[in-house]
N, CA, C and O atoms as a Tinker XYZ file with bonds, in Angstrom:
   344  protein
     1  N   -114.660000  -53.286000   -3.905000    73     2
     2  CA  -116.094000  -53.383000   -4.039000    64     1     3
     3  C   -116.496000  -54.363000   -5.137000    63     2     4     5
     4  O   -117.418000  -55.179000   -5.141000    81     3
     5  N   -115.481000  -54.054000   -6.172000    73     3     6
     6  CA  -115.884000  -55.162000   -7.368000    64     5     7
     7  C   -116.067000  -56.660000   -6.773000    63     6     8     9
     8  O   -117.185000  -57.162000   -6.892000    81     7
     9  N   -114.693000  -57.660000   -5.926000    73     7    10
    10  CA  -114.451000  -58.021000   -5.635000    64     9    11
    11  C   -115.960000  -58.776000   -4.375000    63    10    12    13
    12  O   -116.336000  -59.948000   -4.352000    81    11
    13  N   -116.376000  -57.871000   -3.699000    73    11    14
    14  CA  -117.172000  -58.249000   -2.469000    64    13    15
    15  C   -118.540000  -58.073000   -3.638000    63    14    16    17
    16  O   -119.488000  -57.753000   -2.922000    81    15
    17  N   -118.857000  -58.119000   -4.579000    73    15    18
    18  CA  -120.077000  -57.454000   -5.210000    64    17    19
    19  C   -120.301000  -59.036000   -6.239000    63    18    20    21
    20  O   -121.404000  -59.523000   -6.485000    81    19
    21  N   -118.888000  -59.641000   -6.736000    73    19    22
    22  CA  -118.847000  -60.544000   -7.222000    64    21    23
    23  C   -119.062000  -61.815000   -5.849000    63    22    24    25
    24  O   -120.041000  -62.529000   -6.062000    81    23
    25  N   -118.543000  -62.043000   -4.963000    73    23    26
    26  CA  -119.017000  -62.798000   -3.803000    64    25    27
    27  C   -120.457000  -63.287000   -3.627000    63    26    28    29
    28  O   -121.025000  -64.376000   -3.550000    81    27
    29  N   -120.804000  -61.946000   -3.598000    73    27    30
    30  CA  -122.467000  -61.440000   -3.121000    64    29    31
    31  C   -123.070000  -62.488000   -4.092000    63    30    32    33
    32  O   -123.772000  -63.468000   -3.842000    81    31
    33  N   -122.498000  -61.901000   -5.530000    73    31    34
    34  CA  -123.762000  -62.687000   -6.707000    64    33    35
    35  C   -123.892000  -63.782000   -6.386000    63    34    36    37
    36  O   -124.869000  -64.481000   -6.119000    81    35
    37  N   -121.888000  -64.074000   -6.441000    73    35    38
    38  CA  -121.942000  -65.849000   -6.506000    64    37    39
    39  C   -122.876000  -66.431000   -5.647000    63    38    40    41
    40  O   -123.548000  -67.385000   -6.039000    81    39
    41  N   -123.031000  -65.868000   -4.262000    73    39    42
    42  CA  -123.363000  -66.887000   -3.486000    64    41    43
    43  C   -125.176000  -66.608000   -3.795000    63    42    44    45
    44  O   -125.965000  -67.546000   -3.676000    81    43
    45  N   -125.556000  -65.456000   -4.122000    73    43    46
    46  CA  -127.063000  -65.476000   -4.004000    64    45    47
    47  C   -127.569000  -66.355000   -4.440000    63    46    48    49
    48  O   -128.355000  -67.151000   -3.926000    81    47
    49  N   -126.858000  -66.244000   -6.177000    73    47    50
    50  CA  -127.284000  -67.321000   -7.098000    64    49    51
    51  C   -127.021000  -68.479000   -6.579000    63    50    52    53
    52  O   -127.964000  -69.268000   -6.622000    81    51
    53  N   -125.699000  -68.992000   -5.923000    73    51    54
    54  CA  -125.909000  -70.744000   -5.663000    64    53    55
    55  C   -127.055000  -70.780000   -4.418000    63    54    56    57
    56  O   -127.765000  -71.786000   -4.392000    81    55
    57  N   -127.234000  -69.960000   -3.600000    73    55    58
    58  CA  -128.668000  -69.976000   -2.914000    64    57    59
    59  C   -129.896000  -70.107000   -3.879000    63    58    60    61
    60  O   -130.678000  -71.030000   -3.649000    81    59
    61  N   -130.032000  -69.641000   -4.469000    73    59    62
    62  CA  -131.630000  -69.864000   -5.468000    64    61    63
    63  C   -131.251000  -70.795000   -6.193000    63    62    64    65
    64  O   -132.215000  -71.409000   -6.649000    81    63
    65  N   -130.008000  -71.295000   -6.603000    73    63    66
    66  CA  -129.978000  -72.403000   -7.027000    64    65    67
    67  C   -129.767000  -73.662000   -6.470000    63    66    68    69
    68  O   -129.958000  -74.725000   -7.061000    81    67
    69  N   -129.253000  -73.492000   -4.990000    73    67    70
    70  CA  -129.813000  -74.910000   -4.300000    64    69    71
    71  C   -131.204000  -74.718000   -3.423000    63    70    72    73
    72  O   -131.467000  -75.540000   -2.545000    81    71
    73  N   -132.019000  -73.685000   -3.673000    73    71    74
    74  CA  -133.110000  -73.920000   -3.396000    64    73    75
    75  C   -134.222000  -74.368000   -4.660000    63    74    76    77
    76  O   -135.375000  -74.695000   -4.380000    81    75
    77  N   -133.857000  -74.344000   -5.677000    73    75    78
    78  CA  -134.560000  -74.875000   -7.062000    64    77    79
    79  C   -134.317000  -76.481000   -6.349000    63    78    80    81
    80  O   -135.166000  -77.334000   -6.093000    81    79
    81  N   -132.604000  -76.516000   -6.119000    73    79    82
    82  CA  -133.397000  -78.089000   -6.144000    64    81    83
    83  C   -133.440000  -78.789000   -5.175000    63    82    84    85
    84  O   -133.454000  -80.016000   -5.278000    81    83
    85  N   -133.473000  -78.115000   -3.934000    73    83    86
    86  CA  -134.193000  -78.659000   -2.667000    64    85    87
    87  C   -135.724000  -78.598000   -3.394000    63    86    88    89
    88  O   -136.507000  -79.366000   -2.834000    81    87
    89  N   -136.014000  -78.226000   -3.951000    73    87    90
    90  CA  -137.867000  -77.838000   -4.085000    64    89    91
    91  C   -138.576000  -78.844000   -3.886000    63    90    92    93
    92  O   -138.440000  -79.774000   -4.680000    81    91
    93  N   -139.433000  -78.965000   -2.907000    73    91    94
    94  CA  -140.352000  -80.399000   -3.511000    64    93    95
    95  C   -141.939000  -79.487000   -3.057000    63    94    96    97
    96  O   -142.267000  -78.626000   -2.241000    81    95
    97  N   -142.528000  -80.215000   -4.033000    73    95    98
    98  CA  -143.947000  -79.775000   -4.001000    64    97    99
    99  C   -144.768000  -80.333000   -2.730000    63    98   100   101
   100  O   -145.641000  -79.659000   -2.183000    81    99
   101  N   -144.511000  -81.247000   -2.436000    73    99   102
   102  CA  -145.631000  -82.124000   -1.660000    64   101   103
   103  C   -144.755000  -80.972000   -0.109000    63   102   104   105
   104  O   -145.300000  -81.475000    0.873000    81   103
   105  N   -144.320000  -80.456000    0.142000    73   103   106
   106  CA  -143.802000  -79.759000    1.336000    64   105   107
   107  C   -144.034000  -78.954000    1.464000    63   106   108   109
   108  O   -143.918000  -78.470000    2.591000    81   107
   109  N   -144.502000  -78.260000    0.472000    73   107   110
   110  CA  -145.007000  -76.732000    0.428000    64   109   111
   111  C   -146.285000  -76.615000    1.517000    63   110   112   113
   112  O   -146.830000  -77.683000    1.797000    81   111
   113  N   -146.821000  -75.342000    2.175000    73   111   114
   114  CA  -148.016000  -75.234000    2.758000    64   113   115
   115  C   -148.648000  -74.839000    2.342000    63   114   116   117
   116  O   -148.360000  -74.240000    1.306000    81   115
   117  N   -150.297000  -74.859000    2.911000    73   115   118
   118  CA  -151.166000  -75.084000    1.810000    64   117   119
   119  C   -151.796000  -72.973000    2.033000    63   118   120   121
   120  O   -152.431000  -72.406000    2.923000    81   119
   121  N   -151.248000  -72.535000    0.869000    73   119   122
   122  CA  -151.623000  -70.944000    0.893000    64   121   123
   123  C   -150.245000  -70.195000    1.373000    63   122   124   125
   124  O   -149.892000  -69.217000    0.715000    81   123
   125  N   -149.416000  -70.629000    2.541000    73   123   126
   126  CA  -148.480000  -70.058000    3.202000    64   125   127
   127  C   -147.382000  -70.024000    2.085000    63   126   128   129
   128  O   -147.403000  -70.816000    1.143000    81   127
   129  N   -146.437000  -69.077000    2.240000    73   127   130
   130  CA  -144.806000  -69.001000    1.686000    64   129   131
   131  C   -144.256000  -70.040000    1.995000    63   130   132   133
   132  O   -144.314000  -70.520000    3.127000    81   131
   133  N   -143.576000  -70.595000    0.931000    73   131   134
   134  CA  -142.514000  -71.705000    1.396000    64   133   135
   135  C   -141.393000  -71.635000    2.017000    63   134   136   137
   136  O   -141.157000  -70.431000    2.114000    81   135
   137  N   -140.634000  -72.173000    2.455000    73   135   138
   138  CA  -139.309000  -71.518000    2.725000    64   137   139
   139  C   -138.176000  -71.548000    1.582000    63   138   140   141
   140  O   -137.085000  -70.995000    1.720000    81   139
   141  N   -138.598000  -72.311000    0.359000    73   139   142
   142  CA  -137.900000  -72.524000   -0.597000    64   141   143
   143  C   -138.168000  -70.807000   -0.854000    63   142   144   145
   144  O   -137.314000  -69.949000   -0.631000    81   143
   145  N   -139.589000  -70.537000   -1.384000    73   143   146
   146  CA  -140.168000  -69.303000   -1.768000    64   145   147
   147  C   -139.214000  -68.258000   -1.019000    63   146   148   149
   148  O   -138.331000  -67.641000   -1.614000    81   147
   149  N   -139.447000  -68.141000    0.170000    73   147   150
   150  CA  -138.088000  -67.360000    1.096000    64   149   151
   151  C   -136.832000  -67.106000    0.630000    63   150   152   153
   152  O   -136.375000  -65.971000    0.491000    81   151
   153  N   -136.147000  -68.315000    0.337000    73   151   154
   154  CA  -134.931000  -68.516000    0.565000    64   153   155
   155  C   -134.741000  -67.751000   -1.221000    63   154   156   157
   156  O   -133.821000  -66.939000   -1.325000    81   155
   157  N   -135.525000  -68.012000   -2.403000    73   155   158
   158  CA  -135.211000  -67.442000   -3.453000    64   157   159
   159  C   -135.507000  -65.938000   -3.522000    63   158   160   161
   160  O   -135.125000  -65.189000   -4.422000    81   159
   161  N   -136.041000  -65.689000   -2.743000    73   159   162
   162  CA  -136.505000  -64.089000   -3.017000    64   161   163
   163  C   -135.583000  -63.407000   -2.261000    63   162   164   165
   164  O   -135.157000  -62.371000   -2.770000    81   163
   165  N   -135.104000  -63.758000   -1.030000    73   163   166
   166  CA  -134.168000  -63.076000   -0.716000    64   165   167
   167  C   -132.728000  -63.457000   -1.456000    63   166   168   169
   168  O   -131.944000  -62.508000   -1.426000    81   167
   169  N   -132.312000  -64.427000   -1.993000    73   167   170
   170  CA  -131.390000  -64.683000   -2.761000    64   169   171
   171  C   -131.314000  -63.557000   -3.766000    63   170   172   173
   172  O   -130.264000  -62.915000   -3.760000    81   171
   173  N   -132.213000  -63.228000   -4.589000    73   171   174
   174  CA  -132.609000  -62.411000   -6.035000    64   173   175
   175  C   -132.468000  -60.962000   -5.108000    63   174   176   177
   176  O   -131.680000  -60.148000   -5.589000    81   175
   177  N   -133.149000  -60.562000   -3.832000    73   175   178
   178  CA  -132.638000  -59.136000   -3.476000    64   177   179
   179  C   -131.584000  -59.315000   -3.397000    63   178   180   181
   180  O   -131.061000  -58.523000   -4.181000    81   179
   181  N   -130.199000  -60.386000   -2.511000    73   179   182
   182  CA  -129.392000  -59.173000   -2.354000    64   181   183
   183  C   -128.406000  -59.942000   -3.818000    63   182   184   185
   184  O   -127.204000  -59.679000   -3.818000    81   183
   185  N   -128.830000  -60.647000   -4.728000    73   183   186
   186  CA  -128.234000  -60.639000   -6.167000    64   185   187
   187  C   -128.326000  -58.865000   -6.639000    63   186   188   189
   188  O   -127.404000  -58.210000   -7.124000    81   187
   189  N   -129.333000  -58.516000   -6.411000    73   187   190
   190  CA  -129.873000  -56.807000   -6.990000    64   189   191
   191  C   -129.079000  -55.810000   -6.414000    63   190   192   193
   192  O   -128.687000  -54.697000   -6.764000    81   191
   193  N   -128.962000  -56.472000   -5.503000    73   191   194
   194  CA  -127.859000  -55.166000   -4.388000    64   193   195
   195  C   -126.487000  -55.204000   -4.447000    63   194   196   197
   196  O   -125.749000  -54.225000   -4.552000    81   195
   197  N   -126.047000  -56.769000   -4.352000    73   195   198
   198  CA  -124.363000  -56.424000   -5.076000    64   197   199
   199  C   -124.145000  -56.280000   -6.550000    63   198   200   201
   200  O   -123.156000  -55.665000   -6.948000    81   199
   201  N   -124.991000  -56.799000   -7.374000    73   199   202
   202  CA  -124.955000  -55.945000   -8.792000    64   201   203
   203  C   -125.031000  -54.348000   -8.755000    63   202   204   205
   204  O   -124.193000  -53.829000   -9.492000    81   203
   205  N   -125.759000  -53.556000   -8.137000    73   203   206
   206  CA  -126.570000  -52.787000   -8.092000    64   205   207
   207  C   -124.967000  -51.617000   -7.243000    63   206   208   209
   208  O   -124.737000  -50.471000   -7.627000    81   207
   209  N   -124.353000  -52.157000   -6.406000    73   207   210
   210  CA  -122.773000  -51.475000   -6.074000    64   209   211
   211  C   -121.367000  -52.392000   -6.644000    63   210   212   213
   212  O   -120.240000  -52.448000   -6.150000    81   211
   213  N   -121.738000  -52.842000   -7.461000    73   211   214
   214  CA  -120.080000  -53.358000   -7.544000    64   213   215
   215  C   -120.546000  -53.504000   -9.351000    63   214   216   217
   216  O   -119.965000  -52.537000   -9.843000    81   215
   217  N   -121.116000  -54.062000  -10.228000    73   215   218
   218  CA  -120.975000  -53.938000  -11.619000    64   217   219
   219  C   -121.675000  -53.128000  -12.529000    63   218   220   221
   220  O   -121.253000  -52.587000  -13.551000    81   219
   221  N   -123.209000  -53.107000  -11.847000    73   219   222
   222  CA  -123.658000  -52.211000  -12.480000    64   221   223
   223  C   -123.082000  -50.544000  -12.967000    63   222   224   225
   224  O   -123.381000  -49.997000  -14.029000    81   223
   225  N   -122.403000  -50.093000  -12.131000    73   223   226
   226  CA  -121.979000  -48.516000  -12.417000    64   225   227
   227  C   -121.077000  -48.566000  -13.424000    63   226   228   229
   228  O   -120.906000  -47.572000  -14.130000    81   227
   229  N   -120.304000  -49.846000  -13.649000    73   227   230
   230  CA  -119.085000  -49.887000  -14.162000    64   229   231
   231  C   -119.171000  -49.310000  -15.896000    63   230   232   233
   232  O   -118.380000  -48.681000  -16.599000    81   231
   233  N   -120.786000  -49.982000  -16.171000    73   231   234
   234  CA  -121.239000  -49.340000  -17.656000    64   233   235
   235  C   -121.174000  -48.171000  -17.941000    63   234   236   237
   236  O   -120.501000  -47.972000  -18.952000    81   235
   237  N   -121.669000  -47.125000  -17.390000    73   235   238
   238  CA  -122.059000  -46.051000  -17.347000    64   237   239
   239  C   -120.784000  -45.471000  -16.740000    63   238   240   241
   240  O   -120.574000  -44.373000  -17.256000    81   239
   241  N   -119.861000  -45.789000  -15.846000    73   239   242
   242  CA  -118.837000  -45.133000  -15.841000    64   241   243
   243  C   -117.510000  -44.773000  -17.473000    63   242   244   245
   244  O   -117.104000  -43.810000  -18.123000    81   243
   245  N   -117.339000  -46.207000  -17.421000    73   243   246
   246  CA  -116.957000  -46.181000  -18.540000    64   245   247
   247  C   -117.146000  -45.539000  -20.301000    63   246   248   249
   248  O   -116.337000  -45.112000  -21.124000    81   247
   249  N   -118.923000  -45.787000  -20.308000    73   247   250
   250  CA  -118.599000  -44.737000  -21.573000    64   249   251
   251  C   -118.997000  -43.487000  -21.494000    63   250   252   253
   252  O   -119.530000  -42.897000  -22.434000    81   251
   253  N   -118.697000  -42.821000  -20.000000    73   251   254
   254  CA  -118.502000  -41.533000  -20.171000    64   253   255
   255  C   -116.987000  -41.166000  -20.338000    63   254   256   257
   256  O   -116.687000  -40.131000  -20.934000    81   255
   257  N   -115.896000  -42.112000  -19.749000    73   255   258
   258  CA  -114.453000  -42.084000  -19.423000    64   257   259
   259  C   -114.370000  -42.230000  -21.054000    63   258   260   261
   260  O   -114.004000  -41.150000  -21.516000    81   259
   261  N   -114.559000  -43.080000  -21.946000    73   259   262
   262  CA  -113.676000  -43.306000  -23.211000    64   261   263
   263  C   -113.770000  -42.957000  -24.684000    63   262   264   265
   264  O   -113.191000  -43.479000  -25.636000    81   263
   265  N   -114.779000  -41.784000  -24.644000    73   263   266
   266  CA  -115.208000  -40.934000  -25.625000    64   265   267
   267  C   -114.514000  -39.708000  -24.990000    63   266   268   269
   268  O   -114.480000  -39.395000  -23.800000    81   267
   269  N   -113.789000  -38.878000  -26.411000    73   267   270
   270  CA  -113.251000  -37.708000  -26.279000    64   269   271
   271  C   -114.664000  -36.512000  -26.230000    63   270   272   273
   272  O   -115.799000  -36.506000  -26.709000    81   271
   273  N   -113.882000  -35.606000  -25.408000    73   271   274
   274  CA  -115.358000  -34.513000  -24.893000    64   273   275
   275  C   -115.937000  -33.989000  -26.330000    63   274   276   277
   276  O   -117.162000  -33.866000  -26.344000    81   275
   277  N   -115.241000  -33.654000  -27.557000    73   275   278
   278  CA  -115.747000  -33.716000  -28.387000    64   277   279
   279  C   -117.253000  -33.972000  -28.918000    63   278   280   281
   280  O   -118.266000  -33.316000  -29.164000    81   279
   281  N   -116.951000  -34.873000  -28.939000    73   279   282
   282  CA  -118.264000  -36.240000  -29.193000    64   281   283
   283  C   -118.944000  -36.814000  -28.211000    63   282   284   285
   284  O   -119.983000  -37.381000  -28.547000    81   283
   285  N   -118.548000  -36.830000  -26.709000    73   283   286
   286  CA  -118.783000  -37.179000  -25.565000    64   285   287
   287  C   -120.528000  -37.722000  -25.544000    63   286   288   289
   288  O   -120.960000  -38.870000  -25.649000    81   287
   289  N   -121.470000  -36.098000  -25.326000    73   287   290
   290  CA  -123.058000  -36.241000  -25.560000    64   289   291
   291  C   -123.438000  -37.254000  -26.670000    63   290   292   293
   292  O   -124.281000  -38.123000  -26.448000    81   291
   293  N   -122.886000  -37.152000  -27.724000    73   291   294
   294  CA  -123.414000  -37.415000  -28.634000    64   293   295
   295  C   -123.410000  -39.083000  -28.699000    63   294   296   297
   296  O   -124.340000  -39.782000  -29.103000    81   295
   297  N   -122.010000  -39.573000  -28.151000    73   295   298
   298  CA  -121.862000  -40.758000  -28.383000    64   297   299
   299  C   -122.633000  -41.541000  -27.160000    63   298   300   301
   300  O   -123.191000  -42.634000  -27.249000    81   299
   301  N   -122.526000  -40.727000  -26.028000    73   299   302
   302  CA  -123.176000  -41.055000  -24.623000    64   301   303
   303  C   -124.619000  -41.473000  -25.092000    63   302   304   305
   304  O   -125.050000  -42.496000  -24.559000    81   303
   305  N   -125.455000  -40.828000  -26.027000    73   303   306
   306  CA  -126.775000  -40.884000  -26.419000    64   305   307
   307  C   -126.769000  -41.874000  -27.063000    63   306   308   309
   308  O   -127.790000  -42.561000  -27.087000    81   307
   309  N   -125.876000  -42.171000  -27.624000    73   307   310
   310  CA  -126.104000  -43.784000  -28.931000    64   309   311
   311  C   -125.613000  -44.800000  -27.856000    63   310   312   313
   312  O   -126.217000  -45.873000  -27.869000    81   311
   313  N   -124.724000  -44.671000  -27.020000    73   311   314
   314  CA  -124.325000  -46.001000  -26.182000    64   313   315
   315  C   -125.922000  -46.271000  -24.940000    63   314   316   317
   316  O   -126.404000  -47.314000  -24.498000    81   315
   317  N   -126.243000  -45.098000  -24.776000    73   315   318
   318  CA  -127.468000  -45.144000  -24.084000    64   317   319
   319  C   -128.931000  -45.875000  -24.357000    63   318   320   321
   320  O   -129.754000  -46.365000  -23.584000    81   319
   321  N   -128.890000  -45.730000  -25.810000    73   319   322
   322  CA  -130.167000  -46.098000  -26.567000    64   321   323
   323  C   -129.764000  -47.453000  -26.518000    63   322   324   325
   324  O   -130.532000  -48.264000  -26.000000    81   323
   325  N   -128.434000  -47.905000  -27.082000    73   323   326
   326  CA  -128.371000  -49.460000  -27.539000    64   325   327
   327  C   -128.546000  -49.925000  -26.293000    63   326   328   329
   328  O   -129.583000  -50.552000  -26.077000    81   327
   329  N   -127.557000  -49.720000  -25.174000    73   327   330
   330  CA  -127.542000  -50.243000  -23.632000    64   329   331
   331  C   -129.579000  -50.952000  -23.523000    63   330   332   333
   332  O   -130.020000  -52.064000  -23.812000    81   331
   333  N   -130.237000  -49.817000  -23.044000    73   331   334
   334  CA  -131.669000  -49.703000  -23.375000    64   333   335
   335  C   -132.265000  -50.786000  -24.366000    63   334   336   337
   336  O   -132.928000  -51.745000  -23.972000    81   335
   337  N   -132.012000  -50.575000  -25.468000    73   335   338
   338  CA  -132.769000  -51.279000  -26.545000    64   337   339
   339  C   -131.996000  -52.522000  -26.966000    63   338   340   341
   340  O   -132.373000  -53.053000  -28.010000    81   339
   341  N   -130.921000  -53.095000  -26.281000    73   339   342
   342  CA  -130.760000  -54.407000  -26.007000    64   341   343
   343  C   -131.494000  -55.499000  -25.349000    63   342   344
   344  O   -131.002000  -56.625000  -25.289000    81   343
């Protein structure tokens, strides 16, 4: 999943990024969606969706795995806040 999740990004992003520079203004329609407009927004969803199953969990898996149960809550709450308030 990691693997197919990293794919996903790569390619979304080089989609919104060869639609930055296909862009030209004078092509656009006048009020209508562009297809540039198209082509980046769906790029950025499914960027959200293979982040969203393949790296995102990996945070939150992890610092529940590498704090002893001990301290577990406690440290879970400070890795939580910074995560957050980064």
């Amino acid at each position: 999943l990691l693997r197919a999740g990293l794919v996903g990004m790569f390619v979304s992003l080089a989609a919104v990024g060869g639609a930055f520079l296909a862009f030209d203004e004078s092509a656009t329609t006048a009020g209508g969606p562009s297809t540039v407009g198209i082509i980046t927004v769906i790029g950025l969803v499914v960027f959200i969706a293979s982040f969203a199953f393949s790296l995102g969990p990996v945070t939150w898996t992890m610092i529940s795995e590498i704090f002893p149960t001990r301290v577990r809550g406690r440290a879970i709450a400070v890795a939580t806040a910074a995560n957050w308030g980064a």
